[in-house]
Biopython code that builds the backbone (N, CA, C, O; Angstrom):
import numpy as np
from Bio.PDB.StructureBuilder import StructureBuilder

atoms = [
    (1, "UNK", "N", (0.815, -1.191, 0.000)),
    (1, "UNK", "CA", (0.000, 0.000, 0.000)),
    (1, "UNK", "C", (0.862, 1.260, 0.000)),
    (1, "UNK", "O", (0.333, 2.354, -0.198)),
    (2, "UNK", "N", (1.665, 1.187, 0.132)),
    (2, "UNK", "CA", (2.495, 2.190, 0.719)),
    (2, "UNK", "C", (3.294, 2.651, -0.741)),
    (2, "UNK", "O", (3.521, 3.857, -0.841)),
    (3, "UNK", "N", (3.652, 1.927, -1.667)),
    (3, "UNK", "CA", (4.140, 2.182, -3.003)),
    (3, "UNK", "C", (2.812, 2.831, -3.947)),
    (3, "UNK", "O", (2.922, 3.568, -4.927)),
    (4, "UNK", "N", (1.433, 2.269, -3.272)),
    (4, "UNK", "CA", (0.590, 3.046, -4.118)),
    (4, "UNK", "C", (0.581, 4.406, -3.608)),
    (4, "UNK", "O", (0.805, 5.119, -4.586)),
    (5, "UNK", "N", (0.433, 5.140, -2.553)),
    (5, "UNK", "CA", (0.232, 6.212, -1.799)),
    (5, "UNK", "C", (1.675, 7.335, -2.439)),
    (5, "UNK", "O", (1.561, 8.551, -2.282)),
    (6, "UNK", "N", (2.759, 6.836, -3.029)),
    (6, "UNK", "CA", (4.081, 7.586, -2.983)),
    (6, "UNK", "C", (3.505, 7.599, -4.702)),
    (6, "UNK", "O", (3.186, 8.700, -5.153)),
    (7, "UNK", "N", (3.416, 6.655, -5.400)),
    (7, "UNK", "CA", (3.018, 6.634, -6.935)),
    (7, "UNK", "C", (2.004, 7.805, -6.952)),
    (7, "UNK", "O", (2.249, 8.815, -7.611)),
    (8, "UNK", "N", (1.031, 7.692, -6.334)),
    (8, "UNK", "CA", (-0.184, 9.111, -6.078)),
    (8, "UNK", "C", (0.583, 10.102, -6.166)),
    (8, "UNK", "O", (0.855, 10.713, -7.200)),
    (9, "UNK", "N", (0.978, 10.317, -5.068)),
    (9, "UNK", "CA", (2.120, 11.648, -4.892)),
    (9, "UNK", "C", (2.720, 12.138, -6.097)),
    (9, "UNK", "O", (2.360, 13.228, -6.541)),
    (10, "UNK", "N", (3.805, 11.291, -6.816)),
    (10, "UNK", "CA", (4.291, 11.428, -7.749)),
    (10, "UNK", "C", (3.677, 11.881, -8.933)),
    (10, "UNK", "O", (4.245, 12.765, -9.575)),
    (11, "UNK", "N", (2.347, 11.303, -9.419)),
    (11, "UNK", "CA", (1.941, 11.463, -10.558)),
    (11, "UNK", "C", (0.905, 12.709, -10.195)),
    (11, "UNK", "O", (0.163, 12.998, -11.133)),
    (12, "UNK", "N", (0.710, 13.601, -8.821)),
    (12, "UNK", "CA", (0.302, 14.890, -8.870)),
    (12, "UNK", "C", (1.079, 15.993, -8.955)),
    (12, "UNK", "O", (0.690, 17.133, -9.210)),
    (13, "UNK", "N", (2.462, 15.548, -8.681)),
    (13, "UNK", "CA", (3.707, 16.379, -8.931)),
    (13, "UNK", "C", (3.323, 16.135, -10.375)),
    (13, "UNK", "O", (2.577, 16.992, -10.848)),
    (14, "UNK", "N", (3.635, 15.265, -11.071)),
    (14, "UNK", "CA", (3.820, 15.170, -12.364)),
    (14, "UNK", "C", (3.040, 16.254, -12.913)),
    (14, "UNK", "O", (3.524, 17.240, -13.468)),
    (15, "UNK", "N", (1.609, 15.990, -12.703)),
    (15, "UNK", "CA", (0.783, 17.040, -13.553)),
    (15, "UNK", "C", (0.477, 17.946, -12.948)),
    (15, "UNK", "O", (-0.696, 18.308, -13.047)),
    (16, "UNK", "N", (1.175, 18.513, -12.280)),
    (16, "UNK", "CA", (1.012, 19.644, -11.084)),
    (16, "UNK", "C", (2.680, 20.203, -12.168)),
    (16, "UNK", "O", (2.679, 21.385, -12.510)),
    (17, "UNK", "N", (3.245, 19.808, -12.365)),
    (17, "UNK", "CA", (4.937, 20.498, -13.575)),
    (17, "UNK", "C", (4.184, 20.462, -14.627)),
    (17, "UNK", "O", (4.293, 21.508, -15.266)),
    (18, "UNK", "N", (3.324, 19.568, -15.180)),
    (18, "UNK", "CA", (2.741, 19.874, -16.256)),
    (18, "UNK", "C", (1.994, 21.117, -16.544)),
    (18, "UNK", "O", (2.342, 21.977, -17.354)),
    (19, "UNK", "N", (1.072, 21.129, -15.899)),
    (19, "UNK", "CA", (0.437, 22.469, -15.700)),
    (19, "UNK", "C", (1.753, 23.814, -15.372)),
    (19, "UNK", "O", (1.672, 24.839, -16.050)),
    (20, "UNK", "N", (2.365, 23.746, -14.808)),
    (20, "UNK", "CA", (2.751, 24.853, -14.576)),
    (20, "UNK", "C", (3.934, 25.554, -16.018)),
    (20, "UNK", "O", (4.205, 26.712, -16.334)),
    (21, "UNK", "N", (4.333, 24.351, -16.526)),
    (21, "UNK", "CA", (5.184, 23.925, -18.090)),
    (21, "UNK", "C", (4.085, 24.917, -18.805)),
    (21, "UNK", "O", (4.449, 26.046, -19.133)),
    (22, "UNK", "N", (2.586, 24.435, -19.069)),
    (22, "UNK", "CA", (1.788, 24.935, -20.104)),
    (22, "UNK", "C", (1.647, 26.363, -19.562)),
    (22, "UNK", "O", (1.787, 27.060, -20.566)),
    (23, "UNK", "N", (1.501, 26.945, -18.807)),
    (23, "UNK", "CA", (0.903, 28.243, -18.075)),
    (23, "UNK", "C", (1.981, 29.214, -18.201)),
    (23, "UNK", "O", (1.678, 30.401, -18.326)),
    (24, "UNK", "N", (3.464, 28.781, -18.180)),
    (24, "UNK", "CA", (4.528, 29.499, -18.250)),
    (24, "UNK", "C", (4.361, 29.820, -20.122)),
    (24, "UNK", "O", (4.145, 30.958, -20.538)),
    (25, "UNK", "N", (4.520, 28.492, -21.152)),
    (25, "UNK", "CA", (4.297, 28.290, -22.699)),
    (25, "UNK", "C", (3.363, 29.305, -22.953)),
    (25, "UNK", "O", (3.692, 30.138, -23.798)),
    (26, "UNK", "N", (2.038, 29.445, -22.292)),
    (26, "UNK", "CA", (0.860, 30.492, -22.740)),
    (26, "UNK", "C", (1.166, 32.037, -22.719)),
    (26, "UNK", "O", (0.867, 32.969, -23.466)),
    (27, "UNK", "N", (2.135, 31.880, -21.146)),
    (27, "UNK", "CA", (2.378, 33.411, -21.267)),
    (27, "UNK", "C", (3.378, 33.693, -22.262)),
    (27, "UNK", "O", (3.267, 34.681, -22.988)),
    (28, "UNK", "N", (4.211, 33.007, -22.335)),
    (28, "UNK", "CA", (5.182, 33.557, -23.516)),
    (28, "UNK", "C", (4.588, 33.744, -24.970)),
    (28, "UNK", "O", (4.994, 34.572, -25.785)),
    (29, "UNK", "N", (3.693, 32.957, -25.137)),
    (29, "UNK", "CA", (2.875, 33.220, -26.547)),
    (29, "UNK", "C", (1.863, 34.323, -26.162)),
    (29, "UNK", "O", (1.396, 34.907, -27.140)),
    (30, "UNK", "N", (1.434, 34.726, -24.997)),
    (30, "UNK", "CA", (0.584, 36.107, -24.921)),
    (30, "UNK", "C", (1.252, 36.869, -25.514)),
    (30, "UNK", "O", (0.950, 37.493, -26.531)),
    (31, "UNK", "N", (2.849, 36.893, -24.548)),
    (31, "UNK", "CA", (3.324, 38.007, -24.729)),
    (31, "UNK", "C", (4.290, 38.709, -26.294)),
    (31, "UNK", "O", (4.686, 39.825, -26.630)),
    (32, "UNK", "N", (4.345, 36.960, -27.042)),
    (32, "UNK", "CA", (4.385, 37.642, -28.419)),
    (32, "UNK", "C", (3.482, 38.225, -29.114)),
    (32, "UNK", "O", (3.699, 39.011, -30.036)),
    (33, "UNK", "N", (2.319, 37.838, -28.670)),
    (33, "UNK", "CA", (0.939, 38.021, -29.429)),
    (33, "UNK", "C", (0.850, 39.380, -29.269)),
    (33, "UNK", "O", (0.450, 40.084, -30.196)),
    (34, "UNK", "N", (1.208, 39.885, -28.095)),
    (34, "UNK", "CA", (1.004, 41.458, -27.738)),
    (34, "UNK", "C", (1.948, 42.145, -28.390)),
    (34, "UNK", "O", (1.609, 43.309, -28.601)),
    (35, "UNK", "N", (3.374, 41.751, -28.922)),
    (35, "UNK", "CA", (4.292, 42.484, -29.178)),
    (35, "UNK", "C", (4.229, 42.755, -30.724)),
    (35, "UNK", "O", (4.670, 43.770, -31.264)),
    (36, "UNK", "N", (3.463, 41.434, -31.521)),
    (36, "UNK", "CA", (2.824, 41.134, -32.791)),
    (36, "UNK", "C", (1.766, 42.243, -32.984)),
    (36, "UNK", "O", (1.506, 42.783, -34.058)),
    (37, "UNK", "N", (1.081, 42.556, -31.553)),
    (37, "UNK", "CA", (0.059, 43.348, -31.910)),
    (37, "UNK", "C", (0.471, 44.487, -32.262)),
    (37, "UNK", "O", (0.237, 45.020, -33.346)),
    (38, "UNK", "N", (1.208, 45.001, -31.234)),
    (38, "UNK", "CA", (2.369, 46.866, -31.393)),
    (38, "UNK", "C", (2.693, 46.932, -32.755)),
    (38, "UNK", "O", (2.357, 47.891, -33.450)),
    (39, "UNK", "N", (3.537, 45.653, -33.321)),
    (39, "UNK", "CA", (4.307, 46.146, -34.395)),
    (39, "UNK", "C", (3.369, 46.172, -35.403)),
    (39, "UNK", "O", (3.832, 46.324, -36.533)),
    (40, "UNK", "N", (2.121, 46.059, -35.293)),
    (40, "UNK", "CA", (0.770, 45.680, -36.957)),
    (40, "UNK", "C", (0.472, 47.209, -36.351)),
    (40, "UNK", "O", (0.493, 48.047, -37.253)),
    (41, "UNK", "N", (0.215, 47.731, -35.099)),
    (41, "UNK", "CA", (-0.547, 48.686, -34.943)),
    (41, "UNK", "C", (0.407, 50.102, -35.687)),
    (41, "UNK", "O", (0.073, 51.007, -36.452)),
    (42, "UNK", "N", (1.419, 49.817, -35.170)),
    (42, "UNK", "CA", (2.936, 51.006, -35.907)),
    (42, "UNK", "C", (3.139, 50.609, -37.571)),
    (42, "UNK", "O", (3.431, 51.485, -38.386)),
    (43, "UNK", "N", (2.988, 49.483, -37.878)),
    (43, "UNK", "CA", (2.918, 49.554, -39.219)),
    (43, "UNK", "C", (1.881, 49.675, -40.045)),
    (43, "UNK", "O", (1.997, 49.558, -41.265)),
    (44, "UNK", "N", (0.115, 50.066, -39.080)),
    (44, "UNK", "CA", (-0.707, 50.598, -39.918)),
    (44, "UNK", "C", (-0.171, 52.134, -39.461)),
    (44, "UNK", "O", (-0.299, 52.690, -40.552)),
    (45, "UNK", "N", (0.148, 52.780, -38.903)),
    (45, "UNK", "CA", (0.550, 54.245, -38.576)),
    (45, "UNK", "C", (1.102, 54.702, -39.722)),
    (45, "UNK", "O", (0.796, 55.679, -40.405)),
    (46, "UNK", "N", (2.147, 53.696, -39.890)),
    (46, "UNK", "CA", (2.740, 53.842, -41.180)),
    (46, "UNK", "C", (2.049, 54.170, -42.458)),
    (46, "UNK", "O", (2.279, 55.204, -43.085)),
    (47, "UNK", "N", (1.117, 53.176, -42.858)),
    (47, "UNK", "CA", (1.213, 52.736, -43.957)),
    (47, "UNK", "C", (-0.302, 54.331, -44.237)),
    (47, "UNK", "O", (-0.825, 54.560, -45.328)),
    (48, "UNK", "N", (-0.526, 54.880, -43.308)),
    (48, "UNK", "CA", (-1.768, 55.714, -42.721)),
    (48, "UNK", "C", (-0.738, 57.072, -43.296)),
    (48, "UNK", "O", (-1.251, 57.797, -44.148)),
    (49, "UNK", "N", (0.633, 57.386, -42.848)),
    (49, "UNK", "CA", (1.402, 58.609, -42.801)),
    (49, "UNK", "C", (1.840, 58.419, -44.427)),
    (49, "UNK", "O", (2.032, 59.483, -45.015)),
    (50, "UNK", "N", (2.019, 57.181, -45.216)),
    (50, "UNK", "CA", (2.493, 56.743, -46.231)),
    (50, "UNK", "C", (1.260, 57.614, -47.242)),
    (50, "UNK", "O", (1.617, 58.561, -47.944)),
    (51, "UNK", "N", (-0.188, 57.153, -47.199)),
    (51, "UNK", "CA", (-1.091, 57.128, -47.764)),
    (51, "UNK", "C", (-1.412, 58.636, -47.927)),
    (51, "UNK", "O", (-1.907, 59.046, -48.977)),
    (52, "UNK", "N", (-1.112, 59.518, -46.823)),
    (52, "UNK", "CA", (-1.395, 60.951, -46.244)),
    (52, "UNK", "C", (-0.621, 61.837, -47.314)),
    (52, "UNK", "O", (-1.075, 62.788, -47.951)),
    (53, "UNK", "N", (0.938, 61.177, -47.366)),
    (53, "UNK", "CA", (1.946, 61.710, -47.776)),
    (53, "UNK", "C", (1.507, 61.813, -50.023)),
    (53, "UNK", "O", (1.701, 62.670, -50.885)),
    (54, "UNK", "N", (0.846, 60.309, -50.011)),
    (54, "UNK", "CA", (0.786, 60.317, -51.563)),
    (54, "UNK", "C", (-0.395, 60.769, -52.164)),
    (54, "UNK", "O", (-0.536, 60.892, -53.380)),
    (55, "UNK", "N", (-1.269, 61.024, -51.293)),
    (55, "UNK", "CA", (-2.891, 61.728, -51.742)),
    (55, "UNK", "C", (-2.347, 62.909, -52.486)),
    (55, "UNK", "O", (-2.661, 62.710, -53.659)),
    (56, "UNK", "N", (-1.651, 64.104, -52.390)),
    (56, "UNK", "CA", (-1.445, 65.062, -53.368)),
    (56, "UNK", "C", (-0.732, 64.974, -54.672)),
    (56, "UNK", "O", (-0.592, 65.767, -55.603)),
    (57, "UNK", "N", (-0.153, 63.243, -54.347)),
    (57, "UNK", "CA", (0.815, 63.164, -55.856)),
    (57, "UNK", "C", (-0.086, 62.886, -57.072)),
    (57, "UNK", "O", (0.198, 63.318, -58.189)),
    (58, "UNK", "N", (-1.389, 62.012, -56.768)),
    (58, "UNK", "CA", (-2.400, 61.169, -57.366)),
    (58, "UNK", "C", (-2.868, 61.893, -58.333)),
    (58, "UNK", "O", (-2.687, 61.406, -59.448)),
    (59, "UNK", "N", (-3.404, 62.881, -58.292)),
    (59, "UNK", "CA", (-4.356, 63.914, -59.288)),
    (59, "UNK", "C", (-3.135, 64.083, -60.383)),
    (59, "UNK", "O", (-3.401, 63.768, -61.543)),
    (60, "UNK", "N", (-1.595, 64.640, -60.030)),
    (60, "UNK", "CA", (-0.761, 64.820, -61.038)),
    (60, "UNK", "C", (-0.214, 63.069, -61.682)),
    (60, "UNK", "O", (0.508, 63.174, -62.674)),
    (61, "UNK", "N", (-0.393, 62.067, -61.378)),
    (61, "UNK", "CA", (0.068, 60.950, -61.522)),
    (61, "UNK", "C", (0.104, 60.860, -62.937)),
    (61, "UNK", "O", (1.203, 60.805, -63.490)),
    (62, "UNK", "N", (-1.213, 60.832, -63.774)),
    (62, "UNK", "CA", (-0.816, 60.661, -64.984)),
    (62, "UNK", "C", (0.006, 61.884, -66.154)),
    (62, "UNK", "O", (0.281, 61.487, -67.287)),
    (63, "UNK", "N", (0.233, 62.880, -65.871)),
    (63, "UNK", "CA", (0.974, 63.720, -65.873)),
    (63, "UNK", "C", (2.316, 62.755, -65.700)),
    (63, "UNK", "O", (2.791, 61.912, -66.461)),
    (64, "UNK", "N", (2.720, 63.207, -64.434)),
    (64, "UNK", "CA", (3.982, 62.306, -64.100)),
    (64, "UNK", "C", (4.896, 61.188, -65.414)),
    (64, "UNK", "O", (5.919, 61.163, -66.098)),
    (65, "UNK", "N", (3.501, 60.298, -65.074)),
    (65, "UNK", "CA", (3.985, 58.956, -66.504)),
    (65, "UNK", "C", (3.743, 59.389, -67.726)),
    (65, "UNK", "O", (3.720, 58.503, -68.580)),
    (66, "UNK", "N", (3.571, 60.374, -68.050)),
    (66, "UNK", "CA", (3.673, 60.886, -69.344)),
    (66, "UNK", "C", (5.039, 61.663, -69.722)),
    (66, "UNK", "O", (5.283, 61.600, -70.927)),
    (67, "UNK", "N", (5.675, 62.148, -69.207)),
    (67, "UNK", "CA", (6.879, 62.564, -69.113)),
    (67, "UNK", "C", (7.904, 61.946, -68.440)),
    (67, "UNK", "O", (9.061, 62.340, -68.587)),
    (68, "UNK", "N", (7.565, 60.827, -67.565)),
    (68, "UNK", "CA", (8.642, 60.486, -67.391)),
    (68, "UNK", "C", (8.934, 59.273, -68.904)),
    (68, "UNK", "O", (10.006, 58.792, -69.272)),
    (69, "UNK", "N", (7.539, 59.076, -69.498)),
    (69, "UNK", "CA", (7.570, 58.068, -71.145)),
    (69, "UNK", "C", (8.308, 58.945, -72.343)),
    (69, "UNK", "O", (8.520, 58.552, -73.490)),
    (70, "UNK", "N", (8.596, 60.055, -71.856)),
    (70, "UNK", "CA", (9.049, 61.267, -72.888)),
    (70, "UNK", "C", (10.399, 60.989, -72.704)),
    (70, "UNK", "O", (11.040, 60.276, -73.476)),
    (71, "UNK", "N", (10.799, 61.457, -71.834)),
    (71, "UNK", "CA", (12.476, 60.935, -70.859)),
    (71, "UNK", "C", (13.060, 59.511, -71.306)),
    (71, "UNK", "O", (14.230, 59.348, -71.655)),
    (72, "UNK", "N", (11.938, 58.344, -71.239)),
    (72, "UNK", "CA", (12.364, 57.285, -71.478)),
    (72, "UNK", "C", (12.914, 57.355, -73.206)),
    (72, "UNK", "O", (14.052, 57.168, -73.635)),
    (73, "UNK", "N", (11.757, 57.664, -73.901)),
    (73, "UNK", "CA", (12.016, 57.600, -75.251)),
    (73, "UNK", "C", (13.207, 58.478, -75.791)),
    (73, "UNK", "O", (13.727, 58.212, -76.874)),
    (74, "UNK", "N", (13.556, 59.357, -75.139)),
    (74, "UNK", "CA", (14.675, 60.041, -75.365)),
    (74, "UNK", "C", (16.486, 59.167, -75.103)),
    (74, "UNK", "O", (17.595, 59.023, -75.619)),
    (75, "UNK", "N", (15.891, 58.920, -74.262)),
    (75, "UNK", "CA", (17.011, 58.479, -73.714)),
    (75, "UNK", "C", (17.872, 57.045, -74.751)),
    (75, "UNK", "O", (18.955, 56.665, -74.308)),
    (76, "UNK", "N", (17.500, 56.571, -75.644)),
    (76, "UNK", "CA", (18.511, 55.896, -76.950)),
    (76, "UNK", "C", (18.899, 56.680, -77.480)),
    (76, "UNK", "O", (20.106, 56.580, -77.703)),
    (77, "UNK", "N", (18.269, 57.799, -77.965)),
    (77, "UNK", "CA", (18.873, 59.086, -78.922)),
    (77, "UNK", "C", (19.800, 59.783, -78.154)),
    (77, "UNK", "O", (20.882, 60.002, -78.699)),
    (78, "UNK", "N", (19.595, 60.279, -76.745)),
    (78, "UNK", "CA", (21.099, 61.136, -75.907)),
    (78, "UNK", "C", (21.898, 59.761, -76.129)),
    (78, "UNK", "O", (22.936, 59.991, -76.750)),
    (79, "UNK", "N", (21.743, 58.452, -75.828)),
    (79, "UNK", "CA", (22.922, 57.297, -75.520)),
    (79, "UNK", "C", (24.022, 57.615, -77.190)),
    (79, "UNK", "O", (25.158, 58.079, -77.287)),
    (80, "UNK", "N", (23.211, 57.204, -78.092)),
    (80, "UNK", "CA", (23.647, 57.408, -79.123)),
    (80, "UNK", "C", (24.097, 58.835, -80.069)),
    (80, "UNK", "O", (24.200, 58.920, -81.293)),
    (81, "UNK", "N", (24.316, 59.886, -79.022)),
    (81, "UNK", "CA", (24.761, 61.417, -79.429)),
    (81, "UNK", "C", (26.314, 61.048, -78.717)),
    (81, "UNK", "O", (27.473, 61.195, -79.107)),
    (82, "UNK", "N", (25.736, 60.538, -77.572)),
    (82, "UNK", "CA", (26.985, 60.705, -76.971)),
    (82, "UNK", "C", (27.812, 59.798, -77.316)),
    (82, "UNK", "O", (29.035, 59.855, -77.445)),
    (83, "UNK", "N", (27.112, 58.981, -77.456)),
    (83, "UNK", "CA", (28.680, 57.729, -78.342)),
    (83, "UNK", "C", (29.298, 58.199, -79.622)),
    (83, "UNK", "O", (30.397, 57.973, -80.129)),
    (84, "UNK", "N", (28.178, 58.986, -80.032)),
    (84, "UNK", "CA", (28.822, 59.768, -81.402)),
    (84, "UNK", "C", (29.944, 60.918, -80.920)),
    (84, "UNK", "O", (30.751, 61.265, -81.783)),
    (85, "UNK", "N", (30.027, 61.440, -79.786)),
    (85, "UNK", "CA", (30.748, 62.545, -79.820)),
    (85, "UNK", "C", (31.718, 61.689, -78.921)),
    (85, "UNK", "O", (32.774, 62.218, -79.269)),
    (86, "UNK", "N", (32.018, 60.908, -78.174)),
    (86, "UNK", "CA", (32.806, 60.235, -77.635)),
    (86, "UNK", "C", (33.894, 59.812, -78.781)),
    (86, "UNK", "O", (35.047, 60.232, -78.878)),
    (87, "UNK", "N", (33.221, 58.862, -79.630)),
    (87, "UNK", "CA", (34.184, 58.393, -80.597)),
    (87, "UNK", "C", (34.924, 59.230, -81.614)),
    (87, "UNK", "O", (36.079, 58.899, -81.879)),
    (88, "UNK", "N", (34.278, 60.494, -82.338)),
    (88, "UNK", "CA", (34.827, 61.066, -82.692)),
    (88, "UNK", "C", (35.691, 62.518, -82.016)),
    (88, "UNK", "O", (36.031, 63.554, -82.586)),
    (89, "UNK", "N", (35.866, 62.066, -80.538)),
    (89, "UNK", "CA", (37.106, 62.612, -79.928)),
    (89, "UNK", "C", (37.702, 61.725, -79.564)),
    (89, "UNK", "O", (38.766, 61.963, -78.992)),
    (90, "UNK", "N", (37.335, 60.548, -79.714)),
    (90, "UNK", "CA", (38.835, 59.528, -79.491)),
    (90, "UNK", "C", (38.601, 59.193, -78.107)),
    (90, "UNK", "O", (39.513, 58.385, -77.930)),
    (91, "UNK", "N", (37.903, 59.286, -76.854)),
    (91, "UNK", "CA", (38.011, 58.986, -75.907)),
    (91, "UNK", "C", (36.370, 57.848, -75.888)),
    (91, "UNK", "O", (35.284, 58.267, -76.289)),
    (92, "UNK", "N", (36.573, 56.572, -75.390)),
    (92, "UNK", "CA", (35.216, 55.831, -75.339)),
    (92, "UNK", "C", (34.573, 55.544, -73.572)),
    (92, "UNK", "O", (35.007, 55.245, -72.460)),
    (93, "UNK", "N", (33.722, 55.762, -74.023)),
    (93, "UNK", "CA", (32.851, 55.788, -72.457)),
    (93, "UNK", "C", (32.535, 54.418, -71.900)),
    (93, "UNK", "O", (32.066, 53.562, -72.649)),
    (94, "UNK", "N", (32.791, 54.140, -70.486)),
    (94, "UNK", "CA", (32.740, 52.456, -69.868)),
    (94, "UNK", "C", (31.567, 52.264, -69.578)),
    (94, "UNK", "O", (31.215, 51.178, -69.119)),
]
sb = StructureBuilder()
sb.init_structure("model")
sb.init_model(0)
sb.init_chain("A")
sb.init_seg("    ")
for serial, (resi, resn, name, xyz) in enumerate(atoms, 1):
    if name == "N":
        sb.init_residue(resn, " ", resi, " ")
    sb.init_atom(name, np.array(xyz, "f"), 0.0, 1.0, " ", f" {name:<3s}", serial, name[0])
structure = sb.get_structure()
């Protein structure tokens, strides 16, 4: 009788560490959960100061890509001026 009474004992320790194993595990996942929460809440701040910042670019936007398509198309004709004036001074560009 006496080996059953110490086995008792034992196996309420047991799940008496068990429990206290899971309860310690929970708080540490609270406390990412909370720190998960800060950094979503600062990166909608963000994305809020982001949105604030580009509302006045919007109305000129297509403007914008229209000249910067002007720039683009230009830009083989300067490449090819300047290779022309490069080579005929003798010095070539890297």
């Amino acid at each position: 009788m006496e080996g059953v009474g110490l086995l008792t004992l034992l196996t309420f320790l047991d799940v008496g560490a068990l429990l206290i194993v899971l309860a310690l595990f929970l708080l540490l996942i609270s406390n990412r959960l909370n720190n998960i929460n800060a950094n979503l809440a600062d990166c909608s701040a963000s994305v809020a100061a982001i949105v604030g910042h580009v509302e006045p670019i919007i109305p000129g936007l297509g403007q914008i890509n229209r000249t910067l398509g002007v720039i683009a198309g230009a830009l083989p004709l300067l490449y090819g001026l300047t290779d022309k004036i490069t080579s005929s001074s003798g010095k070539r560009a890297n």
